[in-house]
N, C-alpha and C positions, 0 to 999 in steps of 0.2 A: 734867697734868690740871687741869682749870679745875674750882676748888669754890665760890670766890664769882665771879661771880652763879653763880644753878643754871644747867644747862644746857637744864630743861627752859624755863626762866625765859625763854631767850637762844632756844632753840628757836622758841618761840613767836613774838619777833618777827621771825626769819630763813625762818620756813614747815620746816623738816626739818633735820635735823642734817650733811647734806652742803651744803647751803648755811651753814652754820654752821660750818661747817670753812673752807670757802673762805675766806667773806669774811674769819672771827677772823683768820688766816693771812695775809690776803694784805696788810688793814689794821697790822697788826704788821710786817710785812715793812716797811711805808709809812713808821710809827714809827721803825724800826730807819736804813731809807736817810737818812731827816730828819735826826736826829741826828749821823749819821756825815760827812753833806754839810754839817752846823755845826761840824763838829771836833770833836765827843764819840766819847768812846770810849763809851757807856752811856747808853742812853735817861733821859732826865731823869724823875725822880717816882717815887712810893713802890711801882709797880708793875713785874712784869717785863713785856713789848712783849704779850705773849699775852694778859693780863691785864687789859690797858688798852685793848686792843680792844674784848675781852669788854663792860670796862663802857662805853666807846661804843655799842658797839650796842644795849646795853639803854637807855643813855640816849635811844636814834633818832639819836645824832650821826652813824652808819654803818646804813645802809639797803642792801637786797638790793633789785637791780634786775632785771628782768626781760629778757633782751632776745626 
């Protein structure tokens, strides 16, 4: 469960909490392959993959797209 950022926080700029599922998920997923295709076993930085999603999106570095 993600406590920082809020969710309603992260909500907001993803429009609903099922888009908000996706992208957190699938952008961590992104993190996790990255790393692994460097030859880390552990994503680099003081956060878990889920977490550092989180705070991309809220930074806008990860935007919901519409198709």
């Amino acid at each position: 469960m993600i406590h920082e950022p809020s969710v309603d926080m992260l909500v907001k700029k993803t429009g609903n909490r099922y888009a908000l599922c996706i992208v957190a998920a699938k952008r961590a997923r992104q993190l996790i392959d990255d790393a692994h295709n460097r030859g880390l076993t552990e994503v680099p930085g003081p956060y878990k993959p889920i977490t550092a999603a989180a705070y991309e999106i809220l930074e806008g570095r990860v935007t919901v797209s519409k198709y």
